[in-house]
C-alpha positions, 0 to 999 in steps of 0.5 A: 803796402808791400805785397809779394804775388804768386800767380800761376800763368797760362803757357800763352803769349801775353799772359804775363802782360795781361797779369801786369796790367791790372796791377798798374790800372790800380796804381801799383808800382811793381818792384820785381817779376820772377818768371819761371819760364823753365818750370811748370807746376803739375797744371802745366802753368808758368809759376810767377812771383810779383812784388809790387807796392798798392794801396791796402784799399785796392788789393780786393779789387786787383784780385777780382780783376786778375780772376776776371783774366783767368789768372790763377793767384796761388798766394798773396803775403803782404809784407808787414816788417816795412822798416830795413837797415843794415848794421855792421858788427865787427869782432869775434862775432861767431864766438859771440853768439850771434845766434842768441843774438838774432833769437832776441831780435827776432823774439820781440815779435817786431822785428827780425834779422832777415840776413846775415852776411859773415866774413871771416878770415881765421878763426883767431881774427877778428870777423865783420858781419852784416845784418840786415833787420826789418821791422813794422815801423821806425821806433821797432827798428830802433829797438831792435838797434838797441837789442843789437848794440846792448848784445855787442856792448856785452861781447866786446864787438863794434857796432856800425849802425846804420846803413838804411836800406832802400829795399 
C-alpha cells in the first residue's frame, strides 16, 4: 500500500534519520522525502512528508514505533487510486469541453484525472493534452479509458492511449 506521511520533526540532528528507520525495519520502500527545512510550524518543528510503499498489516505498528521516538505524525493518507496512465488527446481539446469530460471520469467515483498537462499553439489549431488518470484497480482504469475515448469519439479528437505510468 501507498502511504503519504505528514510527521512533524524535532530542529535536532538525526531526527529525520530517526523517523526513517522504523519505516525501513517494517519493509517499507520509500518513494519521496519533502524536508521543509525553511519552514517551521507555530511548535517550532520541521514539517516533513513521507511517501513510502508497506504492507497494510505493518502500518499500526510503524506509528507505534514513530510514537515511541517522540515523532509527531500529523497525517497519514493512504493511497487507494493505485492504477496510473497517461492518455494523449490531440485536437481542439478546450473547445471540447474537456472539463465536462474529467467531471465524468472523475464521477465514477473509481477513478479520477489527477493532471492535465495543455499545449496550445493558437486558438484556430489544433491542441495536444495529457491526462494522467488513477484508479483503484486495472478494469477501473479501463473504464475511465473508455470514458475518455467515448468523449473524444464525440468531439472529434484523437486518442493516444496508453502510456503507463510507473509512479
Amino acid at each position: 500500500m501507498k502511504v503519504s506521511m505528514d510527521i512533524e520533526l524535532k530542529d535536532v540532528p538525526g531526527q529525520l534519520v530517526s523517523a526513517l528507520i522504523p519505516i525501513s525495519e517494517l519493509g517499507g520502500n520509500i518513494i519521496s522525502v519533502l524536508h521543509h527545512r525553511d519552514r517551521k510550524t507555530q511548535r517550532g518543528t520541521i514539517p516533513v512528508q513521507v511517501v513510502f510503499d508497506v504492507e497494510e498489516s505493518k502500518l499500526a505498528a510503524l506509528l507505534q514505533r514513530l510514537r515511541e521516538r517522540g515523532i509527531t505524525v500529523v497525517r497519514v493518507g493512504a493511497e487507494r487510486l493505485k492504477e496510473a496512465v497517461f492518455v494523449l488527446l490531440i485536437g481542439h481539446i478546450v473547445r471540447s469541453g474537456v472539463k465536462e469530460l474529467i467531471n465524468e471520469v472523475d464521477g465514477t467515483g473509481v477513478a479520477e484525472v489527477v493532471e492535465l498537462f495543455l499545449s496550445m499553439p493558437a486558438v484556430e489549431e489544433k491542441s495536444a493534452a495529457a491526462l494522467k488518470i488513477r484508479a483503484i484497480g486495472k478494469m477501473e482504469l479501463e473504464r475511465a479509458l473508455d470514458i475518455v475515448e467515448g468523449f473524444a469519439a464525440r468531439c472529434g479528437i484523437l486518442v493516444v492511449r496508453p502510456i503507463e505510468d510507473e509512479l
